[in-house]
C-alpha positions as CSV (number, residue, x, y, z in Angstrom):
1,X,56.1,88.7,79.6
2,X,56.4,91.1,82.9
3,X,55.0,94.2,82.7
4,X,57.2,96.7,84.4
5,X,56.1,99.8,85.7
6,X,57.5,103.2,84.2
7,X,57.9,106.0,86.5
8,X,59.3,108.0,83.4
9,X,56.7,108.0,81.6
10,X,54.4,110.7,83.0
11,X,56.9,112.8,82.1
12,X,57.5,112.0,78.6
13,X,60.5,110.0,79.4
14,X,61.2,106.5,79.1
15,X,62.5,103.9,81.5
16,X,66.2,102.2,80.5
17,X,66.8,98.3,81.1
18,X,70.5,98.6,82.6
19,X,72.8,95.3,80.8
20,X,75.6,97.9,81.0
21,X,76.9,98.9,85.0
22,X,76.7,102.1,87.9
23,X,76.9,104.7,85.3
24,X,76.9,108.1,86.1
25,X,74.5,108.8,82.8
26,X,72.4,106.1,84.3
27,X,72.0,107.4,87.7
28,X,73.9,104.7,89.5
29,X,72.5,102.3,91.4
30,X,69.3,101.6,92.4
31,X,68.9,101.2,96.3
32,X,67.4,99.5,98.9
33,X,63.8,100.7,99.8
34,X,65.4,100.5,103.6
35,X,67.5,103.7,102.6
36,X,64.5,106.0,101.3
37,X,63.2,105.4,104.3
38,X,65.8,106.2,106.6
39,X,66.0,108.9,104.4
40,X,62.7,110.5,104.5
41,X,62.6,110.0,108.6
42,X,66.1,112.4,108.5
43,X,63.9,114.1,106.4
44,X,61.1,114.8,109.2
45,X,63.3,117.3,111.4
46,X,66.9,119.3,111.4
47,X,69.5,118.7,112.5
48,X,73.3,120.1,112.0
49,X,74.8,119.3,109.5
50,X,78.3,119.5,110.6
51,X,77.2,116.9,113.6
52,X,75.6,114.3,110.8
53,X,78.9,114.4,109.1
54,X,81.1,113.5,112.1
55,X,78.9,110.4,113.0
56,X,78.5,109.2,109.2
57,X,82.6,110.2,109.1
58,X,83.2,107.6,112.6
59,X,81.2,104.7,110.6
60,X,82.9,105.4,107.3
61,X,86.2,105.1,109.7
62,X,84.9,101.9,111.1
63,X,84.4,100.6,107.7
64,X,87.8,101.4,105.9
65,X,89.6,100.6,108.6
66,X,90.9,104.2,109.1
67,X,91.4,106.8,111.5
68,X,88.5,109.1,110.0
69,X,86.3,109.2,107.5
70,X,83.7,111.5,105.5
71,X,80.4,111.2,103.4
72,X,81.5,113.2,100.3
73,X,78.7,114.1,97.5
74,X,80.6,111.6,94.7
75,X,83.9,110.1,94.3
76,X,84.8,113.5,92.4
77,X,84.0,115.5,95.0
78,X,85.9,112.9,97.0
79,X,88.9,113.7,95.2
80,X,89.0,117.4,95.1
81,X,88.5,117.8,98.8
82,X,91.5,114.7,99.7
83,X,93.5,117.0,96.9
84,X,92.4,120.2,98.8
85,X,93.6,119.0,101.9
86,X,96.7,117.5,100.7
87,X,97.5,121.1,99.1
88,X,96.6,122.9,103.1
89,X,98.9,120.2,104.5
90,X,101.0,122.1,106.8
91,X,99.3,125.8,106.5
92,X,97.8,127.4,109.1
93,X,94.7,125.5,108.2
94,X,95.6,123.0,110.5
95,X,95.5,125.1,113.6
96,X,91.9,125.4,113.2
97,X,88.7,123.1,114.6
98,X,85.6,122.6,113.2
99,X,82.5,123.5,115.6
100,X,79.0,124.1,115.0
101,X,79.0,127.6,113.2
102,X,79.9,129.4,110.2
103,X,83.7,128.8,109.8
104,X,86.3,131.4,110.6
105,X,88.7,130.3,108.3
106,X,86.9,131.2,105.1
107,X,89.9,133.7,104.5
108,X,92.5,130.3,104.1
109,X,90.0,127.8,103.1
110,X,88.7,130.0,99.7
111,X,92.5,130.0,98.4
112,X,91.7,127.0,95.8
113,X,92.1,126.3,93.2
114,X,92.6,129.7,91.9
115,X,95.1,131.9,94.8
116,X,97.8,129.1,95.2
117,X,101.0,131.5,96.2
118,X,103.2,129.7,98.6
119,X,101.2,126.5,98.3
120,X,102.7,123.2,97.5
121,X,100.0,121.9,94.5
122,X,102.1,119.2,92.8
123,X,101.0,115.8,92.6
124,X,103.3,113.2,91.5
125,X,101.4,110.5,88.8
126,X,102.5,107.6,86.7
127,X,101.5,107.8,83.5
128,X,99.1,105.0,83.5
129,X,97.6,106.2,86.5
130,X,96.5,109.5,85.2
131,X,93.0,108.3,85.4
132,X,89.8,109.8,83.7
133,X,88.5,111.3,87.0
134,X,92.3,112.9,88.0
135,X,91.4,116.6,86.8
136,X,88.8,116.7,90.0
137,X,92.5,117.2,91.6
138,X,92.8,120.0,89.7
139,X,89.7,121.3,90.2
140,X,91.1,121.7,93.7
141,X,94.2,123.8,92.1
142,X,96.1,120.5,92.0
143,X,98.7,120.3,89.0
144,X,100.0,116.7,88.2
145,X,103.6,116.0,87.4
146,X,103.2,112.9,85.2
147,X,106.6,110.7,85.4
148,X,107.6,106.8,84.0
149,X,106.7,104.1,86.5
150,X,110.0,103.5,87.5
151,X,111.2,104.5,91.3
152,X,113.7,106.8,90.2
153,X,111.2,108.7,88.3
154,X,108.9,109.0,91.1
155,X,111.4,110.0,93.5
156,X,113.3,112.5,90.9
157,X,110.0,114.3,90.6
158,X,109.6,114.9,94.2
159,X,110.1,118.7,94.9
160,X,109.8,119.9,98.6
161,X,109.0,123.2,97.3
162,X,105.8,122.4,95.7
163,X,105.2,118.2,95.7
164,X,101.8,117.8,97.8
165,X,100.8,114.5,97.3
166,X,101.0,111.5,95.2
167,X,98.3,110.4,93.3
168,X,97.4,106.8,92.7
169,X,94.3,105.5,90.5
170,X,93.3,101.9,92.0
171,X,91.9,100.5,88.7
172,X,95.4,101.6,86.8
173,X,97.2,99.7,89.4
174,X,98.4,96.6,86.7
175,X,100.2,99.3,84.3
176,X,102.5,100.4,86.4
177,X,104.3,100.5,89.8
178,X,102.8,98.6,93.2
179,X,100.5,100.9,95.5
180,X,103.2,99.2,98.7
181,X,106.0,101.0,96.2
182,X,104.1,104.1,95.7
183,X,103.2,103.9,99.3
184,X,107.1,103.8,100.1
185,X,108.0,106.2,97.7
186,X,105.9,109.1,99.0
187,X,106.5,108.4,102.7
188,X,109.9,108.9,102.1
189,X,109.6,111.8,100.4
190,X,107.2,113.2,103.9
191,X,104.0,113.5,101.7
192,X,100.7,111.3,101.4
193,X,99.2,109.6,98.9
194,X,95.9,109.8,97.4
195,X,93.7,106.8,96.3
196,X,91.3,106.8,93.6
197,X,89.0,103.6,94.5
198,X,85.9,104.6,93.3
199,X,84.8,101.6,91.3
200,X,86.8,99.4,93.7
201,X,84.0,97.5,95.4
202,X,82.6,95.1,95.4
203,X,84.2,92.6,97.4
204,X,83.8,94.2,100.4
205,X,87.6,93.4,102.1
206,X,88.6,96.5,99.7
207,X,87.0,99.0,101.6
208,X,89.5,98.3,104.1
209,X,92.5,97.1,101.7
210,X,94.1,100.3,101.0
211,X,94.0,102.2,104.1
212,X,95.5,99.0,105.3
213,X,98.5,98.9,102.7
214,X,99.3,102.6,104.2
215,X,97.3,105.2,102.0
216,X,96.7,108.3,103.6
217,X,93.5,109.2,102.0
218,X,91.2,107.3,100.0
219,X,87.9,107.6,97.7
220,X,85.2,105.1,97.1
221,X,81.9,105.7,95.1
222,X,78.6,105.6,97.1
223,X,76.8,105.2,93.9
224,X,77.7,102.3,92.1
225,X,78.3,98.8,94.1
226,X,77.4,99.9,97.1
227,X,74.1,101.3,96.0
228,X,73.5,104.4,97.7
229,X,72.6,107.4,95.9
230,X,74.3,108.3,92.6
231,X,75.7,111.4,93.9
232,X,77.4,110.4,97.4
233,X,81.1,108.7,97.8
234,X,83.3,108.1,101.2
235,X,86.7,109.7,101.8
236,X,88.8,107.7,104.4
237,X,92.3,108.1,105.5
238,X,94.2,110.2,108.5
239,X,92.6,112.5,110.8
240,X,94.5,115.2,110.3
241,X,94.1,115.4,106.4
242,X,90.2,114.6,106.9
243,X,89.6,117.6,108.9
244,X,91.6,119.8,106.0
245,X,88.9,118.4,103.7
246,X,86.1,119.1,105.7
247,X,86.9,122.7,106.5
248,X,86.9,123.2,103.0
249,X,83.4,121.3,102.3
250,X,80.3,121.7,102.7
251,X,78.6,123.7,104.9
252,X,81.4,126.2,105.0
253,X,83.0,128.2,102.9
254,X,85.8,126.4,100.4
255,X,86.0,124.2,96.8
256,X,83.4,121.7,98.3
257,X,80.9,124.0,99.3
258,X,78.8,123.5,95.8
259,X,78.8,119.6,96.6
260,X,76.2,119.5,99.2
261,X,74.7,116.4,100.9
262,X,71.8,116.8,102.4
263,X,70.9,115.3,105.7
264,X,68.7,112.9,104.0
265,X,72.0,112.0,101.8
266,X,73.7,111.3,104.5
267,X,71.9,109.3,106.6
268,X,70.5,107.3,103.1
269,X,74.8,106.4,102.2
270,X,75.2,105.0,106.1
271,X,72.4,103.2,105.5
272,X,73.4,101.7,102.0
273,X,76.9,101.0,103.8
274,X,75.6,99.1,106.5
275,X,73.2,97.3,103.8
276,X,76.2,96.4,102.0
277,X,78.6,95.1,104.9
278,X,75.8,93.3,105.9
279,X,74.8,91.3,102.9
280,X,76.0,88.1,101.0
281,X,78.5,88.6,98.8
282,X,78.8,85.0,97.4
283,X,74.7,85.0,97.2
284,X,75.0,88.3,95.2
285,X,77.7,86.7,92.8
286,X,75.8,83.5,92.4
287,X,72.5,84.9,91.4
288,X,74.6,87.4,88.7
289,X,76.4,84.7,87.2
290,X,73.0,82.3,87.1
291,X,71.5,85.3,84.8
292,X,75.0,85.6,83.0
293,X,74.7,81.8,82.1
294,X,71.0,81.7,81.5
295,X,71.5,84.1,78.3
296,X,74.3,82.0,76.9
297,X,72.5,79.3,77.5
298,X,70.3,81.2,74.9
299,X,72.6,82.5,72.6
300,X,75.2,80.1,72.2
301,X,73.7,78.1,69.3
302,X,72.6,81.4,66.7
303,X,74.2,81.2,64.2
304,X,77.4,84.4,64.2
305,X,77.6,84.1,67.6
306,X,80.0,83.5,70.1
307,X,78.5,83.6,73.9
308,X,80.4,82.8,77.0
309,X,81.4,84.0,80.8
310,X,83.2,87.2,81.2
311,X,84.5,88.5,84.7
312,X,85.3,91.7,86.2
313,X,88.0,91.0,88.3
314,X,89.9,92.4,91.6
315,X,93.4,94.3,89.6
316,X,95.6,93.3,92.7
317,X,94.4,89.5,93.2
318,X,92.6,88.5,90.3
319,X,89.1,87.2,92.4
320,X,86.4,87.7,89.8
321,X,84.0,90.6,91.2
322,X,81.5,90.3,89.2
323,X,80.1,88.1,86.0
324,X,78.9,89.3,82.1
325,X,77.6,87.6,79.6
326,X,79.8,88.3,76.4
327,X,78.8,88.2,72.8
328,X,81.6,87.9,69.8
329,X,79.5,88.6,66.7
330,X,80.2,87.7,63.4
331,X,78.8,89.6,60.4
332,X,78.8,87.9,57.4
333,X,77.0,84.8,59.5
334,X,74.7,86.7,61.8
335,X,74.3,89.9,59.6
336,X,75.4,92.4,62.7
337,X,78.6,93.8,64.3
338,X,78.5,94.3,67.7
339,X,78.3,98.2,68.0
340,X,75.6,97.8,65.6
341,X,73.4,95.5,68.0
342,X,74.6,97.2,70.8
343,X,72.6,101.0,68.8
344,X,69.7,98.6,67.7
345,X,69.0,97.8,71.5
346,X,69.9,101.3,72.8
347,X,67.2,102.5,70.0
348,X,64.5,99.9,71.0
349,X,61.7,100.4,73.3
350,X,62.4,100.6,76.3
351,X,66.2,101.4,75.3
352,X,68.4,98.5,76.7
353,X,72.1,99.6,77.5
354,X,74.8,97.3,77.0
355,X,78.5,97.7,76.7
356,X,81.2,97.4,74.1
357,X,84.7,96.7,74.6
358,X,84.4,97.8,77.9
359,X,88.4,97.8,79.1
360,X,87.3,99.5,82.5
361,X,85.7,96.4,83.3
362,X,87.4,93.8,81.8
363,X,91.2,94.7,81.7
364,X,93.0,93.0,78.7
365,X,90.3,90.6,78.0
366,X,88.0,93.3,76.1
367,X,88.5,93.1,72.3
368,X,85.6,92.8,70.4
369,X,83.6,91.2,73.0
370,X,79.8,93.1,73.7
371,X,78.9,93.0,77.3
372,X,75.5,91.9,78.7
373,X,75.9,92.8,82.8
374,X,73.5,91.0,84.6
375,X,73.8,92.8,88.0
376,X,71.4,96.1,87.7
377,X,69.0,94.5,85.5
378,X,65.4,93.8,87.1
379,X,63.7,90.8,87.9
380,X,62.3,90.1,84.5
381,X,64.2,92.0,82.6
382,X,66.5,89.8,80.9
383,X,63.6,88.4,78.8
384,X,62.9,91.6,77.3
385,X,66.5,91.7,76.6
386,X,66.8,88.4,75.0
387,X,63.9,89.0,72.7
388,X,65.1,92.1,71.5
389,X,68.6,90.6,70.6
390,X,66.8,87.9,68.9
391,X,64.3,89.7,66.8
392,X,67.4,91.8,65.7
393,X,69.7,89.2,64.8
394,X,66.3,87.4,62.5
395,X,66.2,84.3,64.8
396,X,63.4,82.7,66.6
């Protein structure tokens, strides 16, 4: 069997075999040795900050498809500053450009969240789009307006008083209303619409997809397929908005100022994006769903068990994105549920992470199916993983 190297363990810490996906708790992605070194050259001199963000913001542009673009430190922080500049939309905000030196519009750009008079800070949501990651638009001093997915609904809550934006969660998009009808909807009404895509990629015709239906601003994460660090994302969408966000990030004063990038941040996410426009996606697929079908190869004959192919799939088309193995387990055969394989392997050594259930990934297709991803596991890895599940389940 590999030995794998552990550069936990000098600190008392131990190394996790990833079956599960990018998660946060996991640290992401792992990248390409080509962006620690682009990062650690950045990392050899200075260099203004605000300049580093307007050329990573021209090749995020190039990317999406959109008129601007900027490196954001997550998706989260993606979508408080697209929600902070939705709510400065059409303040005196506008009137101001960003140069090289401290800002001298700290006095409008520290208003959120908390001094809001005379702001409009509604953001109309469908139900079923009221994602997990929405309260980073309050965070921003955003309050949501939660309506039916019907077009009358959505209209009917439209204020001019105090509707900023409409909110869309990408992942969502099967539950309710069409992003083109949203789209409509909002533009009607005069305001934008805001795109939560973080987990939208790959393939890579999405980075583009959105801006190209007609959002105004949108949010990818920079930490999960396109494997740049864990805490970077991309915000795309009008110039106008853009420049709202940025005079309210990081390095002046406003709601994104805690979210710094680095310069060695941003030069490490261009990287990772040109990486990631540049490589094979059908390569990437193929060697995922070879790993995917080498463990039910393995499992598919123990006794209890029920193994086969389980895709992640695009919510607007249906193209598989990427493959899992998945495991149906039946007790009073094999002598284990599923959430109680799933804690043996988390408790084993190393800890392996799977998934159970997981409906973010799998859409309707998720009941009592355990999820082995083979995507962020290491060369090697899958033996380990294999072993353990067959010690635990007394086969040979």
């Amino acid at each position: 069997m590999v030995e794998f190297y552990d550069p936990f363990k000098k600190y008392g810490l131990k190394r996790v075999i990833n079956c599960a996906t990018s998660l946060t708790t996991l640290g992401g992605s792992i990248p390409d040795p080509v962006v620690f070194e682009a990062m650690a050259d950045a990392g050899k001199a200075f260099s203004s900050i605000v300049e580093l963000q307007k050329w990573a913001g021209k090749i995020i542009a190039d990317a999406t498809g959109a008129e601007a673009g900027f490196p954001t430190a997550s998706a989260c922080n993606g979508l408080t500053l697209a929600a902070a500049a939705c709510i400065m939309r059409g303040t005196e905000l506008e009137n101001y450009d960003i140069g090289r030196g401290r800002s001298g519009w700290s006095h409008l750009s520290m208003k959120l969240p908390l001094y809001t008079e005379g702001l409009k800070t509604e953001f109309i949501v469908e139900h079923s789009s009221h994602g997990g990651y929405a309260y980073s638009v309050e965070c921003a001093g955003g309050i949501f307006v939660k309506v039916d997915s019907t077009k009358e609904a959505m209209n009917k809550a439209f204020n001019p008083e105090k509707t900023a934006g409409y909110y869309f969660t990408a992942r969502n998009a099967p539950k309710g209303l069409s992003m083109e009808e949203v789209i409509e909807i909002a533009h009607g009404n005069g305001v934008p619409v805001m795109v939560d895509a973080a987990a939208e990629l790959p393939p890579k015709r999405k980075l583009k997809y959105y801006i190209g239906l007609g959002a105004d601003l949108v949010v990818y994460s920079g930490g999960k397929h396109l494997a740049a660090l864990n805490n970077t994302g991309l915000l795309a969408g009008k110039a106008g908005l853009i420049k709202l966000a940025q005079l309210q990030a990081y390095p002046f004063t406003g709601v994104g100022r805690g979210a710094k990038l680095s310069r060695e941040m941003i030069v490490g996410l261009v990287k990772a994006l040109e990486i990631y426009l540049a490589h094979d996606e059908e390569h990437a697929y193929n060697v995922w769903l070879k790993k995917a079908e080498w463990f039910v190869d393995n499992l598919k004959d123990v006794p209890g068990i029920e193994a086969g192919i389980a895709c992640q799939k695009v919510v607007e088309d249906g193209e598989p994105m990427a493959p899992f193995t998945y495991l149906k387990l039946n007790k009073s055969v094999c002598g284990l549920t599923g959430p109680e394989l799933i804690a043996k392997l988390r408790a084993s050594d190393p800890p392996i992470m799977t998934m159970w259930e997981p409906a973010f990934l799998l859409g309707k297709d998720y009941r009592d199916k355990m999820c082995i991803n083979p995507e962020y596991m290491l060369e090697g890895e899958e033996e380990i993983v294999l072993t353990k599940i067959k010690e635990y389940l007394g086969v040979s």
